[in-house]
C-alpha positions in Angstrom: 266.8 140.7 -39.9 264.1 143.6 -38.7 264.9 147.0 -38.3 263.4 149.3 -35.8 260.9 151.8 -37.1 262.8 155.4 -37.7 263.4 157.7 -40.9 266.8 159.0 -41.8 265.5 159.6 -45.7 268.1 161.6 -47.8 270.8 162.1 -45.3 273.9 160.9 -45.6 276.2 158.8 -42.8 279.4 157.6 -41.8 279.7 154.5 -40.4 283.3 153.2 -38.7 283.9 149.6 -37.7 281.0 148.6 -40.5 282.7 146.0 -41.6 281.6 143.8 -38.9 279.9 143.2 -35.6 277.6 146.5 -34.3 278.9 148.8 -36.9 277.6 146.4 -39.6 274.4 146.7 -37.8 274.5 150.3 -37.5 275.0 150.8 -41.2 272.5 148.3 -42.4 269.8 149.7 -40.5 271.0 153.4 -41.4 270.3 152.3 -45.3 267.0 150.9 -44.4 265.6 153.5 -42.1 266.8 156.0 -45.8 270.2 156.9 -45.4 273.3 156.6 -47.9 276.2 155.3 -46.1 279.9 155.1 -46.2 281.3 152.4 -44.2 284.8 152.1 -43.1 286.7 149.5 -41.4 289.5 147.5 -42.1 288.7 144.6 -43.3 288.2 145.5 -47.5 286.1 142.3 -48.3 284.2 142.3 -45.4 283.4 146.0 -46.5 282.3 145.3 -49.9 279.8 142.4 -48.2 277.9 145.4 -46.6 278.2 147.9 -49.3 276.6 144.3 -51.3 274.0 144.4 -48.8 273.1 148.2 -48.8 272.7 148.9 -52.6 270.5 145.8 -52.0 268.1 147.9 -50.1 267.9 150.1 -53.0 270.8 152.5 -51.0 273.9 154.6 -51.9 276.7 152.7 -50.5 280.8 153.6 -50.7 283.6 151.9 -48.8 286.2 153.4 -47.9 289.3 151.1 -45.8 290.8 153.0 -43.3 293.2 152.5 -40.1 291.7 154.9 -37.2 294.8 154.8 -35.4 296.4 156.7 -37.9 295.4 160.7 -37.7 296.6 160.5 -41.3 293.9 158.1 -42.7 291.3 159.2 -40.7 292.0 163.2 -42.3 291.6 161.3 -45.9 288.9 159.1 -44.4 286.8 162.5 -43.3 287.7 164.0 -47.0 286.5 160.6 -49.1 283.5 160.2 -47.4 282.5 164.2 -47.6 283.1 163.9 -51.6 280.9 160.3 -51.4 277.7 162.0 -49.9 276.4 164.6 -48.3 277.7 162.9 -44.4 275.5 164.2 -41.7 275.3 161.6 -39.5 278.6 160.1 -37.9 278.4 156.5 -36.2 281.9 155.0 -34.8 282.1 152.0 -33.3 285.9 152.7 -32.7 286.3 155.2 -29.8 290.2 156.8 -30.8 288.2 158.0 -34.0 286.3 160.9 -32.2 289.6 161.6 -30.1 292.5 161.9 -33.2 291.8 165.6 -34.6 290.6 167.2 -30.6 293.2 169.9 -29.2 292.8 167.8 -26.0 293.7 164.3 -27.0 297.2 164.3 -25.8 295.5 165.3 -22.5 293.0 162.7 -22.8 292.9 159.0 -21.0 291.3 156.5 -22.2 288.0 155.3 -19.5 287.7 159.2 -18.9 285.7 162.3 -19.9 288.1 164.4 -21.9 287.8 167.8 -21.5 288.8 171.1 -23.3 
C-alpha cells in the first residue's frame, strides 16, 4: 500500500470505524505519515489487526472497542483514548459520533447542517 506524502510526526489521533474499510485507511496512513493512533470500532479482532499493522510501522498503537451509539461509551471512549496519547487529531468515519455530546443534537436531522 502507498501513502500520500504528509507529516503528522508526534501527534497523537483518534481514529473511529478503524477497524475496517476507510477508517482502517485513515489510521494506517496516520501512523505512517508519524502519528500514534487509537483506533476504535467494534469489531475487537479486527481492531487488534490494525493495532498489528501500526506498531509494525514502528508506531504507538491502542484499541479501544466502542459502540458510538451509546453517549455512554463514547464519554469512556473520549477518556481512554486522552489517557492512551496525547489525541490531537480526531478522524470518525461514523457521523453520530461528532453529534452525541452537542447541546443541539436533539435538534439535529440526520442529511442536515446542525446548528447551535
Amino acid at each position: 500500500m502507498e501513502f500520500p506524502s504528509f507529516s503528522v510526526e508526534g501527534r497523537g489521533a483518534l481514529v473511529t470505524g478503524a477497524s475496517k474499510g476507510i477508517g482502517r485507511h485513515v489510521a494506517l496512513t496516520l501512523a505512517n505519515a508519524g502519528a500514534d493512533v487509537v483506533v476504535s470500532g467494534r469489531d475487537e479482532t479486527e481492531l487488534a489487526e490494525v493495532v498489528a499493522l501500526i506498531r509494525a510501522l514502528g508506531r504507538e498503537a491502542t484499541a479501544i472497542p466502542a459502540e458510538l451509539a451509546d453517549a455512554e461509551a463514547v464519554k469512556r471512549l473520549g477518556a481512554e483514548a486522552l489517557a492512551a496519547c496525547p489525541v490531537s487529531t480526531f478522524w470518525s468515519t461514523t457521523p453520530v459520533s461528532a453529534c452525541l455530546s452537542r447541546p443541539w443534537t436533539s435538534r439535529w436531522t440526520p442529511g442536515t447542517a446542525p446548528s447551535p
